[in-house]
PASEBA-1860 file (N, C-alpha, C; in nm, 3 decimals):
! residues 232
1> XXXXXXXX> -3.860/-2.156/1.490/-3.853/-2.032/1.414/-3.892/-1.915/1.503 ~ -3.812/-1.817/1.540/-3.833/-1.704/1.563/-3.904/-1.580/1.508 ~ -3.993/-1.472/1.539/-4.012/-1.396/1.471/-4.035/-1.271/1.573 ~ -4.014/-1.158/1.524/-4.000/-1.048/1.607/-4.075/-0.931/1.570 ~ -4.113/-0.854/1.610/-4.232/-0.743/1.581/-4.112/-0.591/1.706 ~ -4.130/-0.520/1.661/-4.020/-0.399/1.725/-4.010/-0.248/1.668 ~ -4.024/-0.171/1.717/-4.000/-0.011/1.699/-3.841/0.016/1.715 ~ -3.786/-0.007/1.616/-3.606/0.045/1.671/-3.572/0.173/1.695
9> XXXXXXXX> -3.689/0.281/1.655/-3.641/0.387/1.669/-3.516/0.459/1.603 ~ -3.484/0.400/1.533/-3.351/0.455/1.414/-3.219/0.390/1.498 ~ -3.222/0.329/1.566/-3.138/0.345/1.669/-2.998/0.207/1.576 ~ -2.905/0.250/1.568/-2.801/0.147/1.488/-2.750/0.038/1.584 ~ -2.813/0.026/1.698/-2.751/-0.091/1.775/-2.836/-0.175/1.719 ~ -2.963/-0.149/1.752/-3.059/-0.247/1.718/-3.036/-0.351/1.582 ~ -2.973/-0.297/1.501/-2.995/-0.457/1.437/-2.880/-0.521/1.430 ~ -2.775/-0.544/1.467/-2.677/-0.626/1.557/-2.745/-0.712/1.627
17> XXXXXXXX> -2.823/-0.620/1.725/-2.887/-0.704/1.855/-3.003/-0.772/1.810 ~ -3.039/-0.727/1.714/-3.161/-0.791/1.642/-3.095/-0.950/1.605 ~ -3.033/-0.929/1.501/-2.985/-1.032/1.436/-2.877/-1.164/1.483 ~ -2.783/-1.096/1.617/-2.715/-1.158/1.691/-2.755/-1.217/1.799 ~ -2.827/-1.142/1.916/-2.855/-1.183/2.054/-3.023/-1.234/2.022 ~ -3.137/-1.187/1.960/-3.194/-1.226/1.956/-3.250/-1.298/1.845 ~ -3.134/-1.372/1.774/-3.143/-1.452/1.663/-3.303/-1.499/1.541 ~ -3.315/-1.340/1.574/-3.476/-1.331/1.444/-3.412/-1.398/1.305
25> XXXXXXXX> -3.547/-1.481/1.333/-3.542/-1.513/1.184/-3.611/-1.476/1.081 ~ -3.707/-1.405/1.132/-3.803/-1.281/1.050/-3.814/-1.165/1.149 ~ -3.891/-1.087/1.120/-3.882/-0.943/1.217/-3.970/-0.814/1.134 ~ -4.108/-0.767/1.178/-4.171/-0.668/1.159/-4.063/-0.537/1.267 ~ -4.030/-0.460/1.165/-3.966/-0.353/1.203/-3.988/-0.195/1.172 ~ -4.082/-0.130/1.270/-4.067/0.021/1.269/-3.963/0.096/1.310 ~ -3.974/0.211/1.197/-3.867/0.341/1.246/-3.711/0.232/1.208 ~ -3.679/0.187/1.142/-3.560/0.068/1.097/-3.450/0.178/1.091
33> XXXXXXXX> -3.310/0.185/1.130/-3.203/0.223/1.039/-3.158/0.191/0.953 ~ -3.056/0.229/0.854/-3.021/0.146/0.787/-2.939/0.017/0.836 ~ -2.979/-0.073/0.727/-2.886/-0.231/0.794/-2.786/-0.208/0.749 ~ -2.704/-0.239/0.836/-2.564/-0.260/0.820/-2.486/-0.400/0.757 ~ -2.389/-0.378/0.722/-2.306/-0.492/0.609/-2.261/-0.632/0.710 ~ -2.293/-0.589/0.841/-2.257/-0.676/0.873/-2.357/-0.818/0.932 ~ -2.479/-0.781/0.919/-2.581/-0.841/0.941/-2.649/-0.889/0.791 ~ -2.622/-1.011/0.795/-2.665/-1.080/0.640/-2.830/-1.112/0.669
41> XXXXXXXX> -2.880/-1.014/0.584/-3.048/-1.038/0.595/-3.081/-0.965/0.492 ~ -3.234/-0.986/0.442/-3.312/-0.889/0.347/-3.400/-0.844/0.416 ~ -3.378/-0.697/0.347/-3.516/-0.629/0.383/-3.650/-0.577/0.307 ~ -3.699/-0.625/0.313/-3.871/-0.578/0.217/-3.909/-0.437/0.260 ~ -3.929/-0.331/0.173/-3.940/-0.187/0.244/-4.184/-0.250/0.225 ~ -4.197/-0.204/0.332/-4.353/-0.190/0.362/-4.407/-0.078/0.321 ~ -4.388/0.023/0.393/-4.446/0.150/0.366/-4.394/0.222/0.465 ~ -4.432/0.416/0.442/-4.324/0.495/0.504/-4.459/0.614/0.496
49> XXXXXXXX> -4.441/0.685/0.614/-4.539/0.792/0.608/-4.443/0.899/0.717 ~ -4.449/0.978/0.647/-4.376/1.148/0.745/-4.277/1.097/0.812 ~ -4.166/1.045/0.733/-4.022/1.013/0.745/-4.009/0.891/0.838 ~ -4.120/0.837/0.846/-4.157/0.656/0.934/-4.167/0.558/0.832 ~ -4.095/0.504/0.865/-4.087/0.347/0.745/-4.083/0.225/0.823 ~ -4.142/0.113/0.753/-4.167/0.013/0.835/-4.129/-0.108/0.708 ~ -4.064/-0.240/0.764/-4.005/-0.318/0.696/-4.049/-0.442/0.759 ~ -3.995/-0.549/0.645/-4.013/-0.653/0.710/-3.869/-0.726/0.690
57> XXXXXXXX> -3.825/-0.800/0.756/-3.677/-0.846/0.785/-3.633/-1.021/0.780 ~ -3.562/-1.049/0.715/-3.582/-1.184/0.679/-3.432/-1.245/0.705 ~ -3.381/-1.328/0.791/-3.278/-1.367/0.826/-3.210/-1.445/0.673 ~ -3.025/-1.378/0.637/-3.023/-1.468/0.530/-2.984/-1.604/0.551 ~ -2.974/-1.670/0.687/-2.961/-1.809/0.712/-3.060/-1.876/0.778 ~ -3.168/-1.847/0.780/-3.304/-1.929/0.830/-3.320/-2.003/0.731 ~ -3.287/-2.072/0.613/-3.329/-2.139/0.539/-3.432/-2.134/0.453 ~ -3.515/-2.007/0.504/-3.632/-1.998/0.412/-3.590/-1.905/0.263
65> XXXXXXXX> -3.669/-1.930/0.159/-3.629/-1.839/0.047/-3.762/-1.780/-0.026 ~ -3.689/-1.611/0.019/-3.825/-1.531/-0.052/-3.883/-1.607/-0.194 ~ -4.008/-1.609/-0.204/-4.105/-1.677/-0.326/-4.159/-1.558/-0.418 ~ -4.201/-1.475/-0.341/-4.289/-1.343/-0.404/-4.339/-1.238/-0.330 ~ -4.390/-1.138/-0.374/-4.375/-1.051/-0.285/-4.552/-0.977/-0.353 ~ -4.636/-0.909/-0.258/-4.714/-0.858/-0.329/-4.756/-0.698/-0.253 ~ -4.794/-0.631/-0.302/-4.785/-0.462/-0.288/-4.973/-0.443/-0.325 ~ -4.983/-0.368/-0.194/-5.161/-0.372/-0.170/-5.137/-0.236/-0.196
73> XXXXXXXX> -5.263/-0.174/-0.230/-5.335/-0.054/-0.331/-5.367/0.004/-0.181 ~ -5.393/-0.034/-0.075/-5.406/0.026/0.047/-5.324/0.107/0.122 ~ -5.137/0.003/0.086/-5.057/0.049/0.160/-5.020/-0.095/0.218 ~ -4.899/-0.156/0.174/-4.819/-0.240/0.260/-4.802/-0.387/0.198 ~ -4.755/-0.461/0.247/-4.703/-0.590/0.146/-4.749/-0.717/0.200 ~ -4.735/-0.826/0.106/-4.750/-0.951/0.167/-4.605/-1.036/0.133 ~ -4.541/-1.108/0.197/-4.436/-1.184/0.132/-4.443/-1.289/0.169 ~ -4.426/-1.386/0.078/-4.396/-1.521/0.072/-4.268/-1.575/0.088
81> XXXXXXXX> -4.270/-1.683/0.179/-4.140/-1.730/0.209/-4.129/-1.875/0.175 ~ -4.077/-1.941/0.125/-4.056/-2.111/0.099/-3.891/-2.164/0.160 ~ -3.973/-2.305/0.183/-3.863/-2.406/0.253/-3.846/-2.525/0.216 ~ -3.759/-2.613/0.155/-3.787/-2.717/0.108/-3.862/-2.798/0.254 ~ -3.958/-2.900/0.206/-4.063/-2.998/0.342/-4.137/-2.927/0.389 ~ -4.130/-2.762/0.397/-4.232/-2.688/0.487/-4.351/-2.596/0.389 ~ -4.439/-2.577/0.471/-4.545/-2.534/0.433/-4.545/-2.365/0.381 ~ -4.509/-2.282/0.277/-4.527/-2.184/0.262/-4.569/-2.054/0.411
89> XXXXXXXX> -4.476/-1.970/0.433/-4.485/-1.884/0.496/-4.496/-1.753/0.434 ~ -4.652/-1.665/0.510/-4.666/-1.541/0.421/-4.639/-1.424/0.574 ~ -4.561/-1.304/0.565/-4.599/-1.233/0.618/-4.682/-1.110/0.544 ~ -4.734/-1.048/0.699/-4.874/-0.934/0.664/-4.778/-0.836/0.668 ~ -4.779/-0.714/0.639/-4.753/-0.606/0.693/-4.761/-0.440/0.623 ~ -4.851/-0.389/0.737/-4.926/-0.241/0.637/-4.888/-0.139/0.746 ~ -4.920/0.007/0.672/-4.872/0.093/0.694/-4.928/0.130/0.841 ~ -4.870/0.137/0.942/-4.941/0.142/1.078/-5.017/0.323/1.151
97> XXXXXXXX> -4.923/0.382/1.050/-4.922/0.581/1.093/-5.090/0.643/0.989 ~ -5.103/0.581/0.924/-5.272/0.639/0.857/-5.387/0.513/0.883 ~ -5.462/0.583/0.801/-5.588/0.556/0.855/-5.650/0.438/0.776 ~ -5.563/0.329/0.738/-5.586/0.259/0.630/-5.549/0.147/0.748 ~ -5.503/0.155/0.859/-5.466/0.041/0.889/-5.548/-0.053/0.898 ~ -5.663/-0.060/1.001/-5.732/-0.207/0.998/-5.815/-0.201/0.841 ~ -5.851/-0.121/0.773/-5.904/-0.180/0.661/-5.761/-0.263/0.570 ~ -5.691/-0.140/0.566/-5.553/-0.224/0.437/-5.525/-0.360/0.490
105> XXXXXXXX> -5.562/-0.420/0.658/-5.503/-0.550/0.724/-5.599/-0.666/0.677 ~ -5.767/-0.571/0.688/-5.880/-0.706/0.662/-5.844/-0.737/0.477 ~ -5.839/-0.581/0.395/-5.768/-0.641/0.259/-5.679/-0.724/0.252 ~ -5.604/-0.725/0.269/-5.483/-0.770/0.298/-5.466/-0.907/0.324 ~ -5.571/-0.954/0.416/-5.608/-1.093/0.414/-5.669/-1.172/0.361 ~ -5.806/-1.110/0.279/-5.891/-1.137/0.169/-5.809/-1.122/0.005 ~ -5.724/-1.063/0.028/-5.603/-1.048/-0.127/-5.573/-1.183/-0.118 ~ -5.457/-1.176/-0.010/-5.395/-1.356/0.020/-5.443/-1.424/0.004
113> XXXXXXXX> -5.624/-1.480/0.073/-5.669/-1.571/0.047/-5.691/-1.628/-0.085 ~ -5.738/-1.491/-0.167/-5.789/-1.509/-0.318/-5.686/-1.523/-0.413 ~ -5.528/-1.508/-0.322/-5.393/-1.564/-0.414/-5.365/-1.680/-0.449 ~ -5.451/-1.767/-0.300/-5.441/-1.902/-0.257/-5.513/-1.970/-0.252 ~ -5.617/-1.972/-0.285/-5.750/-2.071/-0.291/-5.859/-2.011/-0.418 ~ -5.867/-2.091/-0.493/-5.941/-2.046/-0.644/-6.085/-2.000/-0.596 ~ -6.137/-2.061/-0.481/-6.292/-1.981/-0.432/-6.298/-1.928/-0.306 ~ -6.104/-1.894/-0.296/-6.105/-1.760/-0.154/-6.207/-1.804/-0.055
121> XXXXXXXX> -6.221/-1.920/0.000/-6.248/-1.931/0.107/-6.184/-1.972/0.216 ~ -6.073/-1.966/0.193/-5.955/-1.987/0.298/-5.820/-1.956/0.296 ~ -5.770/-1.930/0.447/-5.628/-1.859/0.400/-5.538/-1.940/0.384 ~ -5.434/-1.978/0.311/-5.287/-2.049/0.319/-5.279/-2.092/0.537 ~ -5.237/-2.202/0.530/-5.204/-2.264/0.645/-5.100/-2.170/0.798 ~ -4.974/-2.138/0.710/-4.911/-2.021/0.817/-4.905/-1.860/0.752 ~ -5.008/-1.799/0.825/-4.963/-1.667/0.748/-4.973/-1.579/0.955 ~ -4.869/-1.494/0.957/-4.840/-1.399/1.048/-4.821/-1.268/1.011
129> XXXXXXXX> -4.897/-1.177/1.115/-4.890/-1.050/1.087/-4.913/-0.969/1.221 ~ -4.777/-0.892/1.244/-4.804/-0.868/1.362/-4.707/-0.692/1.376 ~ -4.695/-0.626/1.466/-4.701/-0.448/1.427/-4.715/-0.378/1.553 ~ -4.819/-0.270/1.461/-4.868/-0.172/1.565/-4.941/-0.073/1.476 ~ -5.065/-0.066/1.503/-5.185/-0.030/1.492/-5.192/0.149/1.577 ~ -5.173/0.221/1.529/-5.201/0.384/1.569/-5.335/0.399/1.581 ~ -5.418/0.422/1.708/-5.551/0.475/1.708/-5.540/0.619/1.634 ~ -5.624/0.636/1.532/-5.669/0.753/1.437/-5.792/0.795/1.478
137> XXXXXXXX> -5.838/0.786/1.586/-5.954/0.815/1.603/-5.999/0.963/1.668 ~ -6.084/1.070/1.627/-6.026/1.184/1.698/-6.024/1.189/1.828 ~ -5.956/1.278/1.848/-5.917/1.347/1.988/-6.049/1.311/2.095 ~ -6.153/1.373/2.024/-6.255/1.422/2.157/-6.331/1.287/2.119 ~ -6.340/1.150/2.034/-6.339/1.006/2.071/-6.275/0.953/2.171 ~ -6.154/0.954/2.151/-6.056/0.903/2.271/-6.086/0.920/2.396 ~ -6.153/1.033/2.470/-6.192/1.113/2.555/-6.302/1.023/2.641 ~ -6.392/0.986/2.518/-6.525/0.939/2.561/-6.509/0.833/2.649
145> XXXXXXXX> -6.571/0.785/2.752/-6.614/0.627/2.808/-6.744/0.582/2.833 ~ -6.757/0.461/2.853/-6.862/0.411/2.863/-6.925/0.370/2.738 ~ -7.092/0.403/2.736/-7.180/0.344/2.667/-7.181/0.422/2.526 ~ -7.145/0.586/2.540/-7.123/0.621/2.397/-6.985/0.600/2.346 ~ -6.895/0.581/2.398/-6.772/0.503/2.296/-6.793/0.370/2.292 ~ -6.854/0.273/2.321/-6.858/0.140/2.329/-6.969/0.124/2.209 ~ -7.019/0.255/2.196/-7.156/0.224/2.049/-7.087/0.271/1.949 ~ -7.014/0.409/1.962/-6.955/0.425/1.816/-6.778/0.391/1.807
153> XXXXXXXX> -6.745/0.346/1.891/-6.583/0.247/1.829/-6.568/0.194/1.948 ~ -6.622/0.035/1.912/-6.534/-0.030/2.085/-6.451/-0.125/2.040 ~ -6.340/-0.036/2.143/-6.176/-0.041/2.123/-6.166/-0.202/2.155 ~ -6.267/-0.289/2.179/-6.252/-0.481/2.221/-6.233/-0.509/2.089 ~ -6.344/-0.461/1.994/-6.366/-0.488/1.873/-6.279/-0.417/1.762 ~ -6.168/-0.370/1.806/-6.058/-0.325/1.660/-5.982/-0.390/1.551 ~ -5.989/-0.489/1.612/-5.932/-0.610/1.572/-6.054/-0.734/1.500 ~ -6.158/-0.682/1.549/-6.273/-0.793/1.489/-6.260/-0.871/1.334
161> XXXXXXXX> -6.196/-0.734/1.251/-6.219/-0.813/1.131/-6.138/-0.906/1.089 ~ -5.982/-0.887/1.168/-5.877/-0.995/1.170/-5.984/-1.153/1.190 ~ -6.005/-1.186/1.292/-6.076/-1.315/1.342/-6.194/-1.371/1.242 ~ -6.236/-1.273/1.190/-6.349/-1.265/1.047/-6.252/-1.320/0.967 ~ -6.156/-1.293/0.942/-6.117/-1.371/0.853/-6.046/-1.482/0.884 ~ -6.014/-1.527/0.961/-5.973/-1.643/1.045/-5.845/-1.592/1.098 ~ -5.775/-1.507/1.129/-5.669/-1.463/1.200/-5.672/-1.534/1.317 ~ -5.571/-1.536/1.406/-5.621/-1.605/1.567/-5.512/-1.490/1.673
169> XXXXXXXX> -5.571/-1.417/1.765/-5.503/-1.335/1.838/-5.400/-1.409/1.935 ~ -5.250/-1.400/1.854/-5.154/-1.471/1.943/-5.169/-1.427/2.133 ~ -5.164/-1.313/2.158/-5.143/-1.281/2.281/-5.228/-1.341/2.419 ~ -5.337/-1.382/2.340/-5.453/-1.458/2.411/-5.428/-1.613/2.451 ~ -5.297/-1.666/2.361/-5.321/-1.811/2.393/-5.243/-1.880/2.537 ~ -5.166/-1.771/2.560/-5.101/-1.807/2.716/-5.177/-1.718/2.845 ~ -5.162/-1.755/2.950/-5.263/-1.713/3.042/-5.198/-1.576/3.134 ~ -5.054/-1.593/3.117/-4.992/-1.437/3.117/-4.978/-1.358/3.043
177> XXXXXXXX> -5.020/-1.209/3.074/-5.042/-1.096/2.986/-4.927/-1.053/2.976 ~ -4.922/-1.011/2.833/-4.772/-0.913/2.786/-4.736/-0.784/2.860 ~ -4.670/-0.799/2.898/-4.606/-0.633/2.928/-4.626/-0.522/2.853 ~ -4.594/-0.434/2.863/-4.609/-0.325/2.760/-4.520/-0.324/2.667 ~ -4.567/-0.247/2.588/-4.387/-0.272/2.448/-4.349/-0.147/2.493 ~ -4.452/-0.028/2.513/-4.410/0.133/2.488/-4.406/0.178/2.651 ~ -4.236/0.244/2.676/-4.194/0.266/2.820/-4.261/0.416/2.856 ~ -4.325/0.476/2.936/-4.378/0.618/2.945/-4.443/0.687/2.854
185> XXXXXXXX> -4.425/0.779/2.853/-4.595/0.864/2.770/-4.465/0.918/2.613 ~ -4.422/0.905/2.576/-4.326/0.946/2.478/-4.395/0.891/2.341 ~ -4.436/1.018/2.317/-4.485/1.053/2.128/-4.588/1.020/2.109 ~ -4.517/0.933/1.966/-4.547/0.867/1.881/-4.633/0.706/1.924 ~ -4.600/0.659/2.029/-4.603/0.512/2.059/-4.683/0.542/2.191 ~ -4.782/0.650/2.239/-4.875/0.644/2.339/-5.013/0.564/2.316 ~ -5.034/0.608/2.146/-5.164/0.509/2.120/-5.158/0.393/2.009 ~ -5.000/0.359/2.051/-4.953/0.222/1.944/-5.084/0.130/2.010
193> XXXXXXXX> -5.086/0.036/1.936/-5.124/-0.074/1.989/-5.095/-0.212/1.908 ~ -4.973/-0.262/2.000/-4.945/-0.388/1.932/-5.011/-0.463/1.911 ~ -4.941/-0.573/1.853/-5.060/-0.683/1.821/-4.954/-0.790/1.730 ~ -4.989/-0.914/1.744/-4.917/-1.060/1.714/-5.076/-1.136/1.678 ~ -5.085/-1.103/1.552/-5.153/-1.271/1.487/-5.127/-1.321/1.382 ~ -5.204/-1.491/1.386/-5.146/-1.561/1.323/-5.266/-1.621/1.243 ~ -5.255/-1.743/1.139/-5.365/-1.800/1.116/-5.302/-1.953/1.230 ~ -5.439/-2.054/1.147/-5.474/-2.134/1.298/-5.359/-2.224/1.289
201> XXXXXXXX> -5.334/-2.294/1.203/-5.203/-2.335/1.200/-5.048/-2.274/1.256 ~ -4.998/-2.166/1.224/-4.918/-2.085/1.314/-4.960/-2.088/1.429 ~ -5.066/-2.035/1.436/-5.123/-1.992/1.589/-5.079/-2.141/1.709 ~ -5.165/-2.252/1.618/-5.095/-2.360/1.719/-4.996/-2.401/1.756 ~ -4.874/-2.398/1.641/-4.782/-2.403/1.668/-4.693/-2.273/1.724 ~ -4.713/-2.203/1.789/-4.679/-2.123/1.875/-4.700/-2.134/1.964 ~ -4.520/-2.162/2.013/-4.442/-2.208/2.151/-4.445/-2.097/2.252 ~ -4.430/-1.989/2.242/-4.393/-1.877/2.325/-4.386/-1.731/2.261
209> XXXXXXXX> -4.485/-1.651/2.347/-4.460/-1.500/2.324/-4.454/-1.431/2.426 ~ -4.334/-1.336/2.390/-4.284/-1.260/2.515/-4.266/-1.080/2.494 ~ -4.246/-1.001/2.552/-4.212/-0.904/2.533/-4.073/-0.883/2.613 ~ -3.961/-0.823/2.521/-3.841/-0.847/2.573/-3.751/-0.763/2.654 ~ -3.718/-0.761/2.737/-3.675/-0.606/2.805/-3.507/-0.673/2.847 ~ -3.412/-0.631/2.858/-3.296/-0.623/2.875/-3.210/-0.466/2.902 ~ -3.104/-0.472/2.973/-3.017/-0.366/3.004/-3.010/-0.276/2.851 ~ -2.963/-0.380/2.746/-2.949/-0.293/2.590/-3.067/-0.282/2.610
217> XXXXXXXX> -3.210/-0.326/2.577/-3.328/-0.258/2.532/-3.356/-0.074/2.581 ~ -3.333/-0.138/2.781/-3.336/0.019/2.775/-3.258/0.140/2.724 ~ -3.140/0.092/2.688/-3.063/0.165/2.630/-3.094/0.209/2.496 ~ -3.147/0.160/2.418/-3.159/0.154/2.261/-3.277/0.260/2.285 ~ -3.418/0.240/2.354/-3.532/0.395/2.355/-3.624/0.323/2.461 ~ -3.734/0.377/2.417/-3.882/0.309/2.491/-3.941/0.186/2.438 ~ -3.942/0.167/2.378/-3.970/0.031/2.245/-3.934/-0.086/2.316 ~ -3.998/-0.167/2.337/-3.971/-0.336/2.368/-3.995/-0.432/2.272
225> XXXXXXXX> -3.896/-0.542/2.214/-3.983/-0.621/2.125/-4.051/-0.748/2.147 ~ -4.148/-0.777/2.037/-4.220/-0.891/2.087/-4.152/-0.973/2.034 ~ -4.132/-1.110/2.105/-4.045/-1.206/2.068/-4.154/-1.315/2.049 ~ -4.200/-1.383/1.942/-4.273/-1.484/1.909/-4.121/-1.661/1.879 ~ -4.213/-1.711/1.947/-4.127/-1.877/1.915/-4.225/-1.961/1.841 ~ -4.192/-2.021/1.716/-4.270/-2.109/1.655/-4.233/-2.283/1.666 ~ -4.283/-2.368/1.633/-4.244/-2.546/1.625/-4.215/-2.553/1.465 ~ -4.193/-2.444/1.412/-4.144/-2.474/1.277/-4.063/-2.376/1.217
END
């Protein structure tokens, strides 16, 4: 199973190439165009802030079939996917442009759990959630180094509450580091910060993550996508 995380930038090649050359079978998608008729897939709208919308993308021949869908008070969705023999698949995905992101993500995981276990102490077996995270932090924070930004926001720990809840940071489990997704200093995507996790089950069964660059990529904007491979 494939899954893809990507900024298309509005751009109408992209989901051709989405759906054809890099045969997603799910896909976290910012800045989306509209899909075209010729690419058989659903799309789950996430959330949209100052004409930015973000989706989640579901191949209509992967075999899996949407189950349910749920809409957080924070900002952003959870969806359930079923397969006959396989284990329920949930994706995460919240609004990445305000300031809700890592809280609406740690909700977001504590919702799920308490969808799925009567004393919420654990999450469903495969759940993935993976994006891009906008530092909101002000200006003259960003600025800081050392020992006073490391006391009042250290940027190691942004992600902490994911792992609190048992998330597992995909990018960590191979011993080569990802490339960048975002090409030069352009916008919007200077203080993205991607990110691919999974719970522990996904997580293990994850074969390969890459960041994808090709002749079309550069063509399409600055945006690279992450290409995740699963054993299921």
């Amino acid at each position: 199973m494939r899954v893809v995380s990507w900024n298309m930038q509005k751009n109408a090649a992209a989901w051709p190439y989405l759906a054809g050359f890099l045969r997603a079978d799910f896909a976290f998608v910012q800045n989306p165009p509209p899909l075209p008729d010729s690419v058989n897939g659903l799309l789950i709208h996430s959330a949209q802030h100052v004409g930015k919308r973000s989706v989640l993308y579901a191949s209509g021949s992967n075999g899996y079939r949407l189950r349910s869908t749920m809409s957080l008070s924070s900002g952003g969705v959870v969806a359930t996917f079923c397969k006959p023999g396989q284990e329920d698949l949930h994706l995460l995905d919240v609004n990445p442009w305000t300031s809700v992101t890592l809280e609406s993500a740690t909700q977001m995981v504590r919702e799920l759990g308490r969808a799925n276990s009567f004393f919420a102490k654990k999450l469903p077996k495969r759940v993935i959630f993976a994006g891009h995270l906008v530092d909101n932090s002000p200006a003259s924070q960003k600025r800081q180094r050392g020992f006073i930004r490391s006391w009042s926001r250290p940027s190691e720990d942004e992600f902490k509450p994911l792992a609190k809840v048992g998330l597992r940071d995909c990018a960590t489990k191979f011993a080569t580091p990802l490339l960048p997704t975002a090409r030069g200093n352009n916008g919007d995507t200077v203080d993205d910060k991607p990110f691919f996790w999974a719970s522990k089950d996904a997580y293990d069964n994850l074969r390969q993550l890459n960041v994808f660059l090709d002749d079309q990529i550069l063509a399409f904007g600055h945006c690279n996508p992450i290409v995740a491979d699963y054993n299921f």
